[in-house]
C-alpha positions in Angstrom: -20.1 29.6 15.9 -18.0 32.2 13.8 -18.3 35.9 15.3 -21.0 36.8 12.3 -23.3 34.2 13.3 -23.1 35.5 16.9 -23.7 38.8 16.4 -27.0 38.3 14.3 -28.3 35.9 17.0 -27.2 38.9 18.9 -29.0 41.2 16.9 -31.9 39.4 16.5 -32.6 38.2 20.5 -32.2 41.9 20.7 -34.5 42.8 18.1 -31.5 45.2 16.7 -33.1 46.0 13.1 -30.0 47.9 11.5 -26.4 48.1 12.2 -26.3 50.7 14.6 -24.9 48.6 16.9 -22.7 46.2 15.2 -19.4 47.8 16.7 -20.6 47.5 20.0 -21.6 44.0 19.6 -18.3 43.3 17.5 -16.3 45.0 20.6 -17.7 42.5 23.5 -17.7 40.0 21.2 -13.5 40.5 21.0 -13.2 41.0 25.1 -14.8 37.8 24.9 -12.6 35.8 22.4 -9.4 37.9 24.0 -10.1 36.2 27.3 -11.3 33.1 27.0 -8.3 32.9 24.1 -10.8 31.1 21.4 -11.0 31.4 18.0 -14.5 30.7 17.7 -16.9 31.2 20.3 -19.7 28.2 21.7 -23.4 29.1 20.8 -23.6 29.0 24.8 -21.8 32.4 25.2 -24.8 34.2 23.3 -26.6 34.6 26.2 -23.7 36.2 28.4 -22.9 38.6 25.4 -26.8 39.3 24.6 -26.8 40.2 28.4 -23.7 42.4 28.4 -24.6 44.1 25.2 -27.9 44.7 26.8 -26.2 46.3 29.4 -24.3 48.8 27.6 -27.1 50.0 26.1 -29.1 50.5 29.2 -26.3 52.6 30.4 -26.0 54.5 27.5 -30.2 55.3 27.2 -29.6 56.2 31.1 -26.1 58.5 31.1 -25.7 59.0 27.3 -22.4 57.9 25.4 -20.2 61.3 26.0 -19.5 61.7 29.8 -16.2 61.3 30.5 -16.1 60.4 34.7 -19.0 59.4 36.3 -20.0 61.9 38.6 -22.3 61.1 41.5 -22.8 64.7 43.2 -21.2 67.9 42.7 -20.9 70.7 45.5 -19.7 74.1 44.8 -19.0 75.4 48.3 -15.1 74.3 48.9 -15.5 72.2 45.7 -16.3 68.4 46.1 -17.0 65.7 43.7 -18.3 62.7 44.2 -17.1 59.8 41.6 -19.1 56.6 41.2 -17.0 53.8 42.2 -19.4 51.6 42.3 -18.4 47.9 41.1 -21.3 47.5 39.7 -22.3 50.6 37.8 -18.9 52.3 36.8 -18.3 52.8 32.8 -14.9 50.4 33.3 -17.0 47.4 34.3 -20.2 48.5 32.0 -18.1 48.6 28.8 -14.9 46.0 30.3 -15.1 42.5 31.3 -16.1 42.9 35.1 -14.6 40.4 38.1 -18.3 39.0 37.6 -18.0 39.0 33.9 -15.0 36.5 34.1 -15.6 34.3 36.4 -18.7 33.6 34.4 -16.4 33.3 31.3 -13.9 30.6 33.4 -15.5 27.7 32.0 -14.7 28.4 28.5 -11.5 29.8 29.0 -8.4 27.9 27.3 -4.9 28.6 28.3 -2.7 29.6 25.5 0.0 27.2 24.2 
């Protein structure tokens, strides 16, 4: 499946009516190809990369696109912050390929010659 067939499967599973997010989708689509070290992804991998796309956009409609750290609390008194280092929920694993993400991807992956 070349990476323009992918991303308007994408596009339409996600019912993604303009281009707004075609660098997004472009972006996982690369992490993607860069690990698993294909040239041209299986129609299987639509679902993972609807579901991570998904995800980035949930975050983003929840924190917004321009925080730079994510903050959990804040306290003035003696100054204390709190970072989210969550596994699950941080911005490098919402926007990166995650532990989770590539095991997942381990099936497809091909070594390089």
């Amino acid at each position: 499946m070349t990476i323009d067939d992918l991303k308007n499967k994408v596009k339409t599973n996600l019912e993604i009516e303009n281009d707004s997010k075609d660098l997004m989708i472009s972006d996982v689509i690369q992490d993607v190809i860069n690990y698993t070290n294909l040239t041209e992804l299986p129609e299987e991998l639509e679902p993972f990369i609807r579901k991570k796309v998904q995800s980035i956009i949930n975050y983003e409609l929840e924190n917004g696109t321009t925080s730079v750290f994510d903050v959990t609390s804040i306290k003035e008194g003696d100054t204390s912050i709190t970072y989210n280092v969550d596994d699950k929920t941080s911005k490098e694993t919402i926007y990166g390929l995650s532990d989770r993400d590539k095991k997942a991807l381990q099936q497809f992956r091909r070594t390089r010659k």
